[in-house]
N, C-alpha and C positions, 0 to 999 in steps of 0.2 A: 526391500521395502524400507523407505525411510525418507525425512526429509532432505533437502540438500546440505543442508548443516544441521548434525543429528545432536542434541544434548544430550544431557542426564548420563556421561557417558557414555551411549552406543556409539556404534560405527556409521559414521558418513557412510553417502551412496560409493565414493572410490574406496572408501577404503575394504568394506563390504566389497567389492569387486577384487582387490587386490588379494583379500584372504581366501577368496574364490580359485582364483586361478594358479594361486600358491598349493595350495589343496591339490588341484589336478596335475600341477607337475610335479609334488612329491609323492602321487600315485602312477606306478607305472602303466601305461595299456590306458590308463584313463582319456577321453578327450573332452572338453570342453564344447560343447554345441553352439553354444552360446550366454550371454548377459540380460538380462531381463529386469529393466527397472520398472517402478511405483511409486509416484510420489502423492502415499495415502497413509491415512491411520490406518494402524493394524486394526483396530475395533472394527472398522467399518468391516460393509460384507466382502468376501473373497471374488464372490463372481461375479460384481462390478471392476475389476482389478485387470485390466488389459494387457499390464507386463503378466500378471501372473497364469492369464488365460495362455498367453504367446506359450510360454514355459511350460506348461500342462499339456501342449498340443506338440510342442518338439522331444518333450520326453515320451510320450504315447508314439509317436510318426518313429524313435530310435530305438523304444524299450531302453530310459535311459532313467536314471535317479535324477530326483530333482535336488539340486544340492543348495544349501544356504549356510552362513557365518553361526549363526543360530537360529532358534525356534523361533522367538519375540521378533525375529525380524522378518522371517515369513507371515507372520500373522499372530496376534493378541484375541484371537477369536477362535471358539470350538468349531464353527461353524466350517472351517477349513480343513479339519481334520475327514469331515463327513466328504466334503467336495472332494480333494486330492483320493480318497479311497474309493469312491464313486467311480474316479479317472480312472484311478487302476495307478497312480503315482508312488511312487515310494520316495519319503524324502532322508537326505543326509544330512546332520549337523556336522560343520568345521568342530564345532568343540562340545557336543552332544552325543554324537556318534551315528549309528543308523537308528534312529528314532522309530521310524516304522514296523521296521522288520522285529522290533522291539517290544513293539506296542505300548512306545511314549509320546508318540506325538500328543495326544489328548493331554496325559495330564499335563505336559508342557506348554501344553497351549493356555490351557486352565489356569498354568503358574504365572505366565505373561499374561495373562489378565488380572487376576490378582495386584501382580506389580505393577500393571499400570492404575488401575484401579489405588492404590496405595501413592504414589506419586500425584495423580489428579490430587486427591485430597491435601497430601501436604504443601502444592503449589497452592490450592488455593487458601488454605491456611496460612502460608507465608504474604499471600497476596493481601489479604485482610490485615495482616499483623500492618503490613508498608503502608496501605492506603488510609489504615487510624492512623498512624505515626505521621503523616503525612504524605509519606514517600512518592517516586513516581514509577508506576507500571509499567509493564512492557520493557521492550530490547531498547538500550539505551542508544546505540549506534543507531538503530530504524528513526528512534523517535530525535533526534538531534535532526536528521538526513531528513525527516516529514516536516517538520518545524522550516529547516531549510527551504525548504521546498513551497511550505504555504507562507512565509515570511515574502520569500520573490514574489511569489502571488500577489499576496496580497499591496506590495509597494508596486508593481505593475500596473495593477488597479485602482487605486489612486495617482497616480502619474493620468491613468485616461481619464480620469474625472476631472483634473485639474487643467487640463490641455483642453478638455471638452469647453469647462469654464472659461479661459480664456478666448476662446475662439467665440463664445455667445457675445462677452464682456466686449470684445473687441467690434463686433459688429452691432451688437447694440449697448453704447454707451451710457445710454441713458440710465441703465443699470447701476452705475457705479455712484448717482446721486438718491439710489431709492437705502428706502430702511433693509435691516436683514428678514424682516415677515414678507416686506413688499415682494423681494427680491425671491423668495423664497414662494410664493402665488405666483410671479410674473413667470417663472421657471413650470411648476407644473402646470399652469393656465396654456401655455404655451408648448405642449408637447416636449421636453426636454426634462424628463426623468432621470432618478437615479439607480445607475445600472448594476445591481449590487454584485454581481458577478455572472460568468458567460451562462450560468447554465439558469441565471432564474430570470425572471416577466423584470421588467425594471418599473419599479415604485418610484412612487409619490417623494420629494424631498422632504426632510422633515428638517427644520430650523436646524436642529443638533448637529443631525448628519451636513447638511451645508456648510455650516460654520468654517470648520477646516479646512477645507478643499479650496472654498470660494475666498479664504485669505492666504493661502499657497499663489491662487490665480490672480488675484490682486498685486500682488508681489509681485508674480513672474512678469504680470505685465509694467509695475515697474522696472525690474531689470533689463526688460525690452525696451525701455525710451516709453513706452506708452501712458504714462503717468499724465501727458495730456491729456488725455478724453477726459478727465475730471473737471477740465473747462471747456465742453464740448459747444455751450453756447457760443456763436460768430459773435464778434465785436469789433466795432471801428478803434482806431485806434491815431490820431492827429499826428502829421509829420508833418513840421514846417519846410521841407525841403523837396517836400511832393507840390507842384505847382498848381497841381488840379485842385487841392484841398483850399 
């Protein structure tokens, strides 16, 4: 049991495997049945725990020891202690020993709770200390890689707003001689909302929110040549070299 990259210390899910099967080949006659993962807090209950249920039912089907790296890693809960005895499971620590046949599992369970119990508290003690100081929470790598991730987002989405704009601008010109309030009515008067992202209703423009986008789209349709519609009005214009005129 454990997360996929385990702190504070413990053993990874491979490496907790690796100390496993080191175990069964420096015991002779022993065999290994199999590996059984959980990727749970130990607090939580034991018989929600589907690896752990697998391993309860192959050591019962073998009359086999259920074997772990340690106790904490089986479980940070008493509750486990009542379960596996229930089963009729006997378990082994890699560097405990036979806990059961001992009559340690409890307090060891009790002690890995304790210790976690002891670590919550000074995380969040540390976390208070960073969050007055200013500091930033959480896994720095996650949070650089979410930023990443909603920074594309979010220029994605402005890109469709601004292409949206151009595309109104371009087919109705008349746009480009009104005020920013005009311009900004004639848009939600008109069904042509702003779509603040895929998952929500698209609202109402609001002066602010336009502002930017609609001079992005102003622009791009200058860099397109379209700077004309600004004189969308027709006008004659006299050539002495036109014979009709």
């Amino acid at each position: 049991m454990s997360r996929p990259s385990q702190a504070n210390g413990h053993l990874s899910l491979g490496e907790q495997e690796h100390v496993l099967k080191s175990y069964v080949d420096e015991h002779a006659g022993s065999q290994l049945l199999g590996v059984q993962k959980d990727v749970f807090s130990g607090r939580g209950d034991p018989s929600s725990r589907p690896g752990l249920a697998e391993a309860i039912r192959l050591c019962k089907e073998n009359v086999a020891d259920l074997i772990v790296s340690d106790v904490d890693r089986l479980a940070r809960n008493e509750d486990a202690a009542s379960l596996l005895q229930a089963e009729g499971v006997a378990v082994v620590s890699v560097s405990e020993g036979e806990v059961s046949r001992e009559g340690r599992l409890l307090p060891l369970l009790l002690r890995a709770r304790r210790d976690s119990d002891a670590i919550s508290i000074s995380s969040r003690a540390s976390a208070d200390r960073r969050r007055a100081a200013g500091g930033q929470l959480g896994n720095l790598e996650n949070l650089v890689a979410h930023r990443a991730r909603g920074t594309a987002s979010n220029q994605a989405r402005a890109s469709e707003k601004i292409q949206q704009l151009v595309e109104v601008l371009t087919e109705h010109p008349e746009l480009l001689k009104m005020t920013h309030k005009q311009t900004v009515n004639w848009l939600n008067d008109n069904g042509i909302l702003n779509r603040k992202s895929t998952r929500r209703v698209p609202c109402k423009w609001l002066p602010g929110a336009l502002r930017k986008p609609l001079k992005a789209a102003r622009r791009k349709l200058e860099e397109l040549g379209a700077s004309r519609l600004t004189n969308a009005e027709p006008c004659l214009r006299y050539d002495p070299s036109d014979p009709q005129d």
